[in-house]
Backbone and ligand atoms as CSV (ligand in chain L), in Angstrom:
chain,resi,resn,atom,element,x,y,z
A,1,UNK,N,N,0.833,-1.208,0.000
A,1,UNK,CA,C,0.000,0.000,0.000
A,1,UNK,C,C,0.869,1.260,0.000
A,2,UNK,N,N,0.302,2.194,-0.949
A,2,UNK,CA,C,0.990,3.554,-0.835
A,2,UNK,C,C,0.453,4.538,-0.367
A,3,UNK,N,N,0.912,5.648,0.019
A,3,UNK,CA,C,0.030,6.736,0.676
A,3,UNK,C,C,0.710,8.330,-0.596
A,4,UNK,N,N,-0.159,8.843,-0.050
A,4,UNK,CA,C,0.085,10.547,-0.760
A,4,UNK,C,C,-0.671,11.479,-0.023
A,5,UNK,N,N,-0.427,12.724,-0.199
A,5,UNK,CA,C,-1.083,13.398,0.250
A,5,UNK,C,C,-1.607,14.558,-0.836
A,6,UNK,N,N,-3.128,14.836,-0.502
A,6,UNK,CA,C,-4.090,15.563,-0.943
A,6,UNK,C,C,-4.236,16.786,-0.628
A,7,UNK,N,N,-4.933,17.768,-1.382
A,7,UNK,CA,C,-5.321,19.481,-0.279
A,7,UNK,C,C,-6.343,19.445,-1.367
A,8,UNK,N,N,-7.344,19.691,-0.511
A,8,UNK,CA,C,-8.946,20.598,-1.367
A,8,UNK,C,C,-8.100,21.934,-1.318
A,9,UNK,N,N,-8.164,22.744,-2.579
A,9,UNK,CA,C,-7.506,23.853,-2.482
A,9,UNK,C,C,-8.703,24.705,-2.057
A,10,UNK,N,N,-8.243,26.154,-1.406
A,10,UNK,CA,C,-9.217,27.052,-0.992
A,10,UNK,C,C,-10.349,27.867,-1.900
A,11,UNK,N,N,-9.566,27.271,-3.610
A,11,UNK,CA,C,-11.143,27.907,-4.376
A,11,UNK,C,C,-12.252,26.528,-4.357
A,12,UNK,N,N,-11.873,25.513,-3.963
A,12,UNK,CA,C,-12.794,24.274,-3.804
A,12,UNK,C,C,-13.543,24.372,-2.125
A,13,UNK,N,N,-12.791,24.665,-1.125
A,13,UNK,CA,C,-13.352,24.360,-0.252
A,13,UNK,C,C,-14.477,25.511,-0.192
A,14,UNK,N,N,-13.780,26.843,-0.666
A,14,UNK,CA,C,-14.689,28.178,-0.871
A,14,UNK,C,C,-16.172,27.741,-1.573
A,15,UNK,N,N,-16.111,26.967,-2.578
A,15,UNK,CA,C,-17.217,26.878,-3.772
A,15,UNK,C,C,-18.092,25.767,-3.055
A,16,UNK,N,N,-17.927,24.906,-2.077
A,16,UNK,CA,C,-18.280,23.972,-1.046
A,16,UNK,C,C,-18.345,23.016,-2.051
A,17,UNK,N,N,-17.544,22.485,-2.405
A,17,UNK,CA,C,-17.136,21.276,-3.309
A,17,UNK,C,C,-16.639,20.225,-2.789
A,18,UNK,N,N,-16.248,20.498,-1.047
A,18,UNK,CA,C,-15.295,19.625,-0.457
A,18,UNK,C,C,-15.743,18.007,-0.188
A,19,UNK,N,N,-17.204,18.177,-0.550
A,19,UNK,CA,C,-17.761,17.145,0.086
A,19,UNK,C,C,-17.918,15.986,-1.378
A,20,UNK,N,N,-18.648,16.434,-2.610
A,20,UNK,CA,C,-18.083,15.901,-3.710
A,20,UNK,C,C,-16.569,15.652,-3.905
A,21,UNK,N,N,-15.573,15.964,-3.836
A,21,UNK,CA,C,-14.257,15.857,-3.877
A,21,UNK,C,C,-13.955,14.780,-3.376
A,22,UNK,N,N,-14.437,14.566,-1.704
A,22,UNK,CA,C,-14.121,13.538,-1.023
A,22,UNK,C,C,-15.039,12.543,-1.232
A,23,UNK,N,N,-15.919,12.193,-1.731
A,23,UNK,CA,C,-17.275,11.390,-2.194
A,23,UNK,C,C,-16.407,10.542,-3.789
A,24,UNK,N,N,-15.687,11.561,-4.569
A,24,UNK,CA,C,-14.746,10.677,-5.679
A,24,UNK,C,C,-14.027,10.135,-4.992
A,25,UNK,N,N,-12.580,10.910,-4.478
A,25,UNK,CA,C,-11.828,9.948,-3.618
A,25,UNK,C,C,-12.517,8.619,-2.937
A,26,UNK,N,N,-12.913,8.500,-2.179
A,26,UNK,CA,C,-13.363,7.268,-1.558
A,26,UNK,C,C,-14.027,6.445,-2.887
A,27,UNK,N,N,-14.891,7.123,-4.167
A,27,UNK,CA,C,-15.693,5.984,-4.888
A,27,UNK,C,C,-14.378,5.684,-5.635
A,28,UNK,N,N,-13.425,6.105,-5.663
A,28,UNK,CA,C,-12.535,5.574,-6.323
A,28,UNK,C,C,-11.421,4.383,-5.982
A,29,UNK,N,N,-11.659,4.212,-4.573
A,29,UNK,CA,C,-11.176,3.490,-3.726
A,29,UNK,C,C,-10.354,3.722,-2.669
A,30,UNK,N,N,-10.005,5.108,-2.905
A,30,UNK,CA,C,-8.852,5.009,-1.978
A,30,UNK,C,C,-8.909,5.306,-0.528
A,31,UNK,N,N,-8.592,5.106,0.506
A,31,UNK,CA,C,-9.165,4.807,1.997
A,31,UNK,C,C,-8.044,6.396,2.241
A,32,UNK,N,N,-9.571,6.706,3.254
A,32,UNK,CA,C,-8.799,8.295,3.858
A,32,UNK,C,C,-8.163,7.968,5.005
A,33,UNK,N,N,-6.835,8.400,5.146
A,33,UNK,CA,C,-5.759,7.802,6.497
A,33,UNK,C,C,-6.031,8.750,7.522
A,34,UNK,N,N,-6.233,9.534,7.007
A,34,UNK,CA,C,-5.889,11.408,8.017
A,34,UNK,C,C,-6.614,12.408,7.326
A,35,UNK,N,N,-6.976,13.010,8.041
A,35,UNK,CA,C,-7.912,14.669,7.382
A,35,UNK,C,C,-8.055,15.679,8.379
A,36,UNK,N,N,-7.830,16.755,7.548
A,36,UNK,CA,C,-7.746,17.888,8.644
A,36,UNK,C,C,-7.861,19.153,7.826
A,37,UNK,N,N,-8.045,20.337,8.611
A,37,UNK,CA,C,-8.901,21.229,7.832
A,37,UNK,C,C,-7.967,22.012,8.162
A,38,UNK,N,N,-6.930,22.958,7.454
A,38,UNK,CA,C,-5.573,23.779,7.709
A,38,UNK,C,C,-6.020,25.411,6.586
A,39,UNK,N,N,-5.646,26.101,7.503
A,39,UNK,CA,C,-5.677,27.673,6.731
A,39,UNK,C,C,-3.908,28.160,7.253
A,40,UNK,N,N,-3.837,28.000,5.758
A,40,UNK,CA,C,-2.271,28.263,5.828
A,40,UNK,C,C,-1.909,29.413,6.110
A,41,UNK,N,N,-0.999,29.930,7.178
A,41,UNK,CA,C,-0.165,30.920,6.775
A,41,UNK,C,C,0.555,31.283,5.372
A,42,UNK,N,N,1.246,32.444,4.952
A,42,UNK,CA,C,1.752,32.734,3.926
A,42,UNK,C,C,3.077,31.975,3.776
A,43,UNK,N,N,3.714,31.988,4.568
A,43,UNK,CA,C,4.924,31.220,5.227
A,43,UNK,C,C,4.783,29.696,5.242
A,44,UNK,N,N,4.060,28.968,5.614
A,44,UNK,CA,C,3.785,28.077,5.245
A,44,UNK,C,C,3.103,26.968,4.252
A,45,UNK,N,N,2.746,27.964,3.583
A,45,UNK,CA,C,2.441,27.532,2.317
A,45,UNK,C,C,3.489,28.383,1.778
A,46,UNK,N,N,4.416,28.859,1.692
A,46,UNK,CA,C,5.935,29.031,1.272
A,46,UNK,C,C,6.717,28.006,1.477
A,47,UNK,N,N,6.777,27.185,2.786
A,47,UNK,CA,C,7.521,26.209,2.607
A,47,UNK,C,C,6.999,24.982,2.361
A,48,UNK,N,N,5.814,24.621,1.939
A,48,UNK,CA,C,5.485,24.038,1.383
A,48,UNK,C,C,5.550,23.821,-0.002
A,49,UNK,N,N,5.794,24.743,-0.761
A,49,UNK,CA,C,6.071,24.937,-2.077
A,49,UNK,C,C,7.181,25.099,-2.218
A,50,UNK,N,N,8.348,24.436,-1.482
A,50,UNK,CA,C,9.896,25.436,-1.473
A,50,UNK,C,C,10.352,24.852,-2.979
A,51,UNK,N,N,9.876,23.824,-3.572
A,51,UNK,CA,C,10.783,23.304,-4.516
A,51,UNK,C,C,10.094,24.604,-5.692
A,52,UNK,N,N,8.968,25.038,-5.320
A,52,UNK,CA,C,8.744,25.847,-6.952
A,52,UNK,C,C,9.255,27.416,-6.358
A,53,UNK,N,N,10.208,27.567,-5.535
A,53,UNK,CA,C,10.291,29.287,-5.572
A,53,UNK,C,C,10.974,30.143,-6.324
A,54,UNK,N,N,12.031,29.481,-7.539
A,54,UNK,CA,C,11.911,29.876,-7.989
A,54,UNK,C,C,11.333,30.445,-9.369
A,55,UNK,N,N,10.066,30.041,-9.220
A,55,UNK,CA,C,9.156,29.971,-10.584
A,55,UNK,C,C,8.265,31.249,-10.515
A,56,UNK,N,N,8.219,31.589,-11.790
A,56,UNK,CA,C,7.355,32.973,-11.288
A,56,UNK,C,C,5.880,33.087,-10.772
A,57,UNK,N,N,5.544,31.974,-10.791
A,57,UNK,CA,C,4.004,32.046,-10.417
A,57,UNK,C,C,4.318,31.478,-8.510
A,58,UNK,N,N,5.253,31.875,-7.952
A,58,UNK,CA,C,5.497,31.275,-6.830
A,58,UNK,C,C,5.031,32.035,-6.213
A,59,UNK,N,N,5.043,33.537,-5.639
A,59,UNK,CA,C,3.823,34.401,-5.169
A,59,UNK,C,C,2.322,34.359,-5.030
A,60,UNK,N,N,2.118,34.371,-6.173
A,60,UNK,CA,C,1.045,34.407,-6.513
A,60,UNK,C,C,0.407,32.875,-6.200
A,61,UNK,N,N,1.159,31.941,-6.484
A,61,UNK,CA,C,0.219,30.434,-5.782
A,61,UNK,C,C,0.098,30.370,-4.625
A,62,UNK,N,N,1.702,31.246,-3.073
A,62,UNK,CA,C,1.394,31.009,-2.079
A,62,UNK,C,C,0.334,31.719,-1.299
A,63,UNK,N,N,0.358,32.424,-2.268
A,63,UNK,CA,C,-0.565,34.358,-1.376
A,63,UNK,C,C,-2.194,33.132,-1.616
A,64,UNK,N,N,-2.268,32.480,-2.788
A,64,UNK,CA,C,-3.681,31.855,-2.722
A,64,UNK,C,C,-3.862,30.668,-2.143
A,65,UNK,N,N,-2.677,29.940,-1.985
A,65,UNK,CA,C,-2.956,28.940,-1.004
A,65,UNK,C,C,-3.348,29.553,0.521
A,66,UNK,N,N,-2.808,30.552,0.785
A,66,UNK,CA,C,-3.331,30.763,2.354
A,66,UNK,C,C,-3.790,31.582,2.226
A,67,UNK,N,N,-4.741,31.811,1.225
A,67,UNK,CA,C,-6.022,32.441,1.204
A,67,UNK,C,C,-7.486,32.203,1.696
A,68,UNK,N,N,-7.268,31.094,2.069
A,68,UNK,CA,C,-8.814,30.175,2.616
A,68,UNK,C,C,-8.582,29.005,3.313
A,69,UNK,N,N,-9.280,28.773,3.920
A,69,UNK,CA,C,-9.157,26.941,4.792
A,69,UNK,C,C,-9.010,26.017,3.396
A,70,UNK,N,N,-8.312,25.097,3.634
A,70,UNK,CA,C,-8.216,23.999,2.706
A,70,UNK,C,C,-8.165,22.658,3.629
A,71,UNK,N,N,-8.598,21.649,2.809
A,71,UNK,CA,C,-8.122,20.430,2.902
A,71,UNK,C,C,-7.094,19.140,3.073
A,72,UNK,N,N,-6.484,18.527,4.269
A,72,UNK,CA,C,-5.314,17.945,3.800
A,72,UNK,C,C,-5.888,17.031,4.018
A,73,UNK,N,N,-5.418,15.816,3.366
A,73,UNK,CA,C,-5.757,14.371,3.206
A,73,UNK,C,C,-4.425,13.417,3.519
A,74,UNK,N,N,-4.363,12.441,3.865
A,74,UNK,CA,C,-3.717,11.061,3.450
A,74,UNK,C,C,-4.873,10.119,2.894
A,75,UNK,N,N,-4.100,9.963,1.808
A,75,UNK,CA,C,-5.164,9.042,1.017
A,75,UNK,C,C,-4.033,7.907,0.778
A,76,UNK,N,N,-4.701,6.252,0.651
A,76,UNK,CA,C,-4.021,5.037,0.746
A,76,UNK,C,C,-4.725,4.213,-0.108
A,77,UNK,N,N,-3.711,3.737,-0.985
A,77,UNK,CA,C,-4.279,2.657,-2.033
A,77,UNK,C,C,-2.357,2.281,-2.671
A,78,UNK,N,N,-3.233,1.043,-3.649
A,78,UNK,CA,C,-1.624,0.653,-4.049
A,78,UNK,C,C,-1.848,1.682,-5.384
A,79,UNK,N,N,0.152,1.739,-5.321
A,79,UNK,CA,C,0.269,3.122,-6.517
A,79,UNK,C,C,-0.608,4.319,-6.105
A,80,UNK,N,N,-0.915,4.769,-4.831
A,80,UNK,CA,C,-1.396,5.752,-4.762
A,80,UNK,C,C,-1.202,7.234,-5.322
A,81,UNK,N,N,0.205,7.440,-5.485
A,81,UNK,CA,C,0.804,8.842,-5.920
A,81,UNK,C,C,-0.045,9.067,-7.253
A,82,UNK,N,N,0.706,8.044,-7.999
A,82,UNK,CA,C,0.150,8.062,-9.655
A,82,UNK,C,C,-1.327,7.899,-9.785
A,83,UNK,N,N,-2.108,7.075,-9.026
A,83,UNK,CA,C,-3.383,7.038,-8.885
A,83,UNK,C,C,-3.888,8.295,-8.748
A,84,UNK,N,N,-3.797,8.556,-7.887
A,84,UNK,CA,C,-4.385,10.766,-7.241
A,84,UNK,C,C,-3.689,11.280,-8.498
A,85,UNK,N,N,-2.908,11.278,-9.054
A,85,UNK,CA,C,-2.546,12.397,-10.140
A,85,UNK,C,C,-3.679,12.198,-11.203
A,86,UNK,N,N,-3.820,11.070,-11.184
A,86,UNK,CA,C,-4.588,10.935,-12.632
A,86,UNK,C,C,-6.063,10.838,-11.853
A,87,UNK,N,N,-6.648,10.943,-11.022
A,87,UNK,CA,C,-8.097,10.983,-10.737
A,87,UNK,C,C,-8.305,12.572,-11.046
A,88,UNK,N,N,-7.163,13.604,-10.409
A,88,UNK,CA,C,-7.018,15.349,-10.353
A,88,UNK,C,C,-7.101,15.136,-12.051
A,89,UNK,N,N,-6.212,14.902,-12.907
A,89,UNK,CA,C,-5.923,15.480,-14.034
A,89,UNK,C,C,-5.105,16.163,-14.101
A,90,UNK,N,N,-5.034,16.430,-15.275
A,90,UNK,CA,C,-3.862,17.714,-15.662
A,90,UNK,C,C,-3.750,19.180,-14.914
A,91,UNK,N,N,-2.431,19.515,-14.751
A,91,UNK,CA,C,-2.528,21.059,-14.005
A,91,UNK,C,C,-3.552,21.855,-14.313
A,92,UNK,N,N,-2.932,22.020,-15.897
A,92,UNK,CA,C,-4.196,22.783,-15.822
A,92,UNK,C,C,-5.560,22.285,-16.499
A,93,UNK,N,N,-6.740,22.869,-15.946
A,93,UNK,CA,C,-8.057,22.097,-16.175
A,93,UNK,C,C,-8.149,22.219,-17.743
A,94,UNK,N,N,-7.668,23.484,-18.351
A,94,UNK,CA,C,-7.805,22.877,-19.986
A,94,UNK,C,C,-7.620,21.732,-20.691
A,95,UNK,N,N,-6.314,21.403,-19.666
A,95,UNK,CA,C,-5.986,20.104,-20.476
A,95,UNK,C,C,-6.160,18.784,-19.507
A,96,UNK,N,N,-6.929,18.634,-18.799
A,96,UNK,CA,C,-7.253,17.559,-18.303
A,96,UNK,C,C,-8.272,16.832,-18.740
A,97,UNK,N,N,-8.193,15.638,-18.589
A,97,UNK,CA,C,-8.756,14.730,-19.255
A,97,UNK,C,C,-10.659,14.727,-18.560
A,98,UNK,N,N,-11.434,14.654,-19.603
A,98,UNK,CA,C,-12.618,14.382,-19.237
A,98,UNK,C,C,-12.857,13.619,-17.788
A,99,UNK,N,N,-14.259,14.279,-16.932
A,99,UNK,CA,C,-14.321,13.338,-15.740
A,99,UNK,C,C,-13.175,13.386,-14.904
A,100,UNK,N,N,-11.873,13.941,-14.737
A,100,UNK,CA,C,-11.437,14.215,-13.578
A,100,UNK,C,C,-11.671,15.305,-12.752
A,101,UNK,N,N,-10.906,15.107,-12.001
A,101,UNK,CA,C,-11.357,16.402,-10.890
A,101,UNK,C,C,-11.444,17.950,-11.286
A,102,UNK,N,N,-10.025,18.371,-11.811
A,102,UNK,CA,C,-9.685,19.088,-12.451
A,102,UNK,C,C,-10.813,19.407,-13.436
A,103,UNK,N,N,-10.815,18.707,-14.519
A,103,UNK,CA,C,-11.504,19.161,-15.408
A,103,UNK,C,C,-12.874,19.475,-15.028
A,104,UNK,N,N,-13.444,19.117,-13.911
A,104,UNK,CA,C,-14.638,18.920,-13.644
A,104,UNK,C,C,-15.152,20.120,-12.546
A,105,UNK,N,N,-13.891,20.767,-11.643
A,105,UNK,CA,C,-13.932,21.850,-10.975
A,105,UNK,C,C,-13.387,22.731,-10.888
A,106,UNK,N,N,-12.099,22.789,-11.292
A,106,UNK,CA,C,-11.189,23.476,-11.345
A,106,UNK,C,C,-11.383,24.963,-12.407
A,107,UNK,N,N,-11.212,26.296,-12.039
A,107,UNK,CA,C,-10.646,27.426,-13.040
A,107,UNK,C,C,-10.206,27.981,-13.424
A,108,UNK,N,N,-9.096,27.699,-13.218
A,108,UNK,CA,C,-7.970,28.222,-13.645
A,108,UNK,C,C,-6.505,26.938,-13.322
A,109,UNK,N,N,-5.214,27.275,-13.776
A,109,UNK,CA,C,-4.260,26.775,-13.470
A,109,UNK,C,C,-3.668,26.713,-12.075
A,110,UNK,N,N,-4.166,27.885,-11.578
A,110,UNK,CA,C,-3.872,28.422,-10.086
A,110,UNK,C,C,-5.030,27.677,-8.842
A,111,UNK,N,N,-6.202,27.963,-9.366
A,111,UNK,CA,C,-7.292,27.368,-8.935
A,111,UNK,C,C,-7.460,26.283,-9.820
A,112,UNK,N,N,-7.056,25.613,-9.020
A,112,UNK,CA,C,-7.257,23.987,-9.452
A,112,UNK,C,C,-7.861,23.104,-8.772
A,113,UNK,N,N,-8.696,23.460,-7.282
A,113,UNK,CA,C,-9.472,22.390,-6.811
A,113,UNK,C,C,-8.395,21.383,-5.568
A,114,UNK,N,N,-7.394,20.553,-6.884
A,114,UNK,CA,C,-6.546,20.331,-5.458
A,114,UNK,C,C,-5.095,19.656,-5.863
A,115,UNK,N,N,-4.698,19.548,-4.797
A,115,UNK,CA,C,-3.201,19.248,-4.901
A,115,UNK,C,C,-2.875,17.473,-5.225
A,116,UNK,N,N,-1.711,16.961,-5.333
A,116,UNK,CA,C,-1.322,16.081,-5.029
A,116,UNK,C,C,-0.018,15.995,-5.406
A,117,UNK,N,N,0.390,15.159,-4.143
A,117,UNK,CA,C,2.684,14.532,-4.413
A,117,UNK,C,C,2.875,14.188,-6.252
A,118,UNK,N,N,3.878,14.935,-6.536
A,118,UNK,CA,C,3.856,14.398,-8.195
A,118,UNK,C,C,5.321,13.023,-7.476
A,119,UNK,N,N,5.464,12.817,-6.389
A,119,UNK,CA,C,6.393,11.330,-6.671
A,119,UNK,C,C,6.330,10.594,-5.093
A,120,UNK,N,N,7.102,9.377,-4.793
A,120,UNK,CA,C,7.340,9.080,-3.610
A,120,UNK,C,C,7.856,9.492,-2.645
A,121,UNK,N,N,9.005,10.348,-3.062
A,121,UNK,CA,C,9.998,11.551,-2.064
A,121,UNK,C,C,9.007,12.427,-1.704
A,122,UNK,N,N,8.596,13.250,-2.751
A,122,UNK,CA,C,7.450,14.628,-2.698
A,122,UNK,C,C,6.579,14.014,-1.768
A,123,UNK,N,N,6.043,12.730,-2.075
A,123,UNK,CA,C,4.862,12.150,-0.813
A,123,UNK,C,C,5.319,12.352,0.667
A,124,UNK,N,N,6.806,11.603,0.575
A,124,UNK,CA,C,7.322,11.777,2.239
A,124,UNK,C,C,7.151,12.750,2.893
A,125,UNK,N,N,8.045,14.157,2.238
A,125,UNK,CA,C,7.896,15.459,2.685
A,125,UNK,C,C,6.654,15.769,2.934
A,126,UNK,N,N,5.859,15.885,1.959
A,126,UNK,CA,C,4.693,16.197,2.137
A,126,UNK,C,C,3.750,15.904,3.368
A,127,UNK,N,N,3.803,14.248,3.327
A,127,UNK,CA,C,2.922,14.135,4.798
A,127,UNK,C,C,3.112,14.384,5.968
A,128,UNK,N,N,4.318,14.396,5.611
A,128,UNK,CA,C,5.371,14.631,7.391
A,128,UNK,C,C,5.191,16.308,7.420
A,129,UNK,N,N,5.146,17.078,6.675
A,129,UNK,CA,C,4.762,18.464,6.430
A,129,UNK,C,C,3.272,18.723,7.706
A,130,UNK,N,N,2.500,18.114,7.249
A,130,UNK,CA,C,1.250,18.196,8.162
A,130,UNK,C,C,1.196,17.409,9.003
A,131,UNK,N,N,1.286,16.044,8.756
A,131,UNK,CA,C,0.519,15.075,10.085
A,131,UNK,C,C,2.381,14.492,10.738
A,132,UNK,N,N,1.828,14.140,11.827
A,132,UNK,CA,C,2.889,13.766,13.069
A,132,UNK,C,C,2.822,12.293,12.372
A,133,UNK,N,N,3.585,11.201,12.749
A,133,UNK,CA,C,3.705,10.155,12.412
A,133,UNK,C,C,2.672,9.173,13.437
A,134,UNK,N,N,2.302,9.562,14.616
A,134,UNK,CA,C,1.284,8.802,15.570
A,134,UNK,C,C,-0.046,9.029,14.351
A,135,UNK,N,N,-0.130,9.930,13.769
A,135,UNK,CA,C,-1.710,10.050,13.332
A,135,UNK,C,C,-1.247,9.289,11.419
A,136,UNK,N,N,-0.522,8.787,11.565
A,136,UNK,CA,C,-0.237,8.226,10.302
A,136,UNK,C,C,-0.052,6.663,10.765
A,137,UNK,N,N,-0.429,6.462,11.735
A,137,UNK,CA,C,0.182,4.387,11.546
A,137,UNK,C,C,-1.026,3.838,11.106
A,138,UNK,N,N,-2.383,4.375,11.188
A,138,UNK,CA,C,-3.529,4.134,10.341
A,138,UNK,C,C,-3.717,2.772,10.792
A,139,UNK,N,N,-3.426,2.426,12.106
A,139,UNK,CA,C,-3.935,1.478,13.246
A,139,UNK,C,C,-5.373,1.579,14.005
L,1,CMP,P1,P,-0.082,21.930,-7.584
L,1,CMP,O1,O,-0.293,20.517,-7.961
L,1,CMP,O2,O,-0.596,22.374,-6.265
L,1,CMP,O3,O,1.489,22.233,-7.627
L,1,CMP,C1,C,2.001,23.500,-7.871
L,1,CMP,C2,C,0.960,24.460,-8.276
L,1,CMP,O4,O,1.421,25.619,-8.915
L,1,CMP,C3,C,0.045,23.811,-9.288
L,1,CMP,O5,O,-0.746,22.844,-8.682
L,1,CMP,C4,C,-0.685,25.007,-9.861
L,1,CMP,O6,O,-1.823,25.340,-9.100
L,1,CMP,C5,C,0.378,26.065,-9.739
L,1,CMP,N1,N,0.935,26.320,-11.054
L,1,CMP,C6,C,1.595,25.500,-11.837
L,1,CMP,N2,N,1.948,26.088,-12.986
L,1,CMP,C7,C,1.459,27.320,-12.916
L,1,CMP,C8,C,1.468,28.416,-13.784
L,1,CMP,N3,N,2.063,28.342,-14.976
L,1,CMP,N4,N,0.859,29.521,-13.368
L,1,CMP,C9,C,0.268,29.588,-12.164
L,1,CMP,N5,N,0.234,28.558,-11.279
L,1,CMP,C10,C,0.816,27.442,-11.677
């Protein structure tokens, strides 16, 4: 079994989508480990994004990530990483494939509904980012 981690982004949780969002996840199979409802600081959704700072849209994604309460998830299934990428779709919702998330809520590239680890490393960081390891043995 693999794990990854998820975020309803804050134009999804804003649009009250959170509950469809999590209604795919689960019909899709994958078992929720952890959930928790986080309104990021600016700073922390800075270091959360440290690998894109220097990209120019790096402002502008953190100022909107901690713009609103969002969603964090551990979600668990086998191949989970690659699984969640392809349920979201493509970055951006133009080009995502019919019936995913993305394409289905998302408006923009920025507002995209929601996140996910693009690998196994990115997963590590990531979960250990939010949840403590007691709320991860999923005992
Ligand atoms: P996410 O999967 O959260 O990872 C990084 C985010 O940066 C990405 O989703 C997009 O929301 C955002 N992003 C990626 N490329 C661009 C871009 N060209 N312009 C604005 N935001 C982007």
């Amino acid at each position: 079994m693999d794990r990854t981690l998820a975020i309803i982004k804050p134009d999804a949780v804003e649009r009250r989508l959170t509950g469809r969002i999590l209604e795919r996840i689960e019909a899709e199979g994958f078992q929720i480990r952890a959930m928790r409802m986080v309104r990021m600081t600016k700073r922390e959704a800075e270091g959360f994004y440290a690998v894109h700072r220097d990209r120019p849209f790096f402002q502008s994604l953190t100022t909107f990530m901690s713009s609103g309460p969002t969603v964090v998830l551990v979600l668990e299934a086998p191949d989970a990483v690659r699984k969640w990428r392809e349920l979201m779709g493509a970055t951006n919702p133009a080009q995502a494939a019919e019936g995913t998330i993305r394409r289905t809520f998302a408006t923009s590239v920025e507002r995209n509904a929601t996140h996910g680890s693009d690998g196994p490393e990115t997963a590590a960081f990531e979960l250990a980012y939010f949840f403590r390891g007691l709320e991860l043995t999923g005992e």
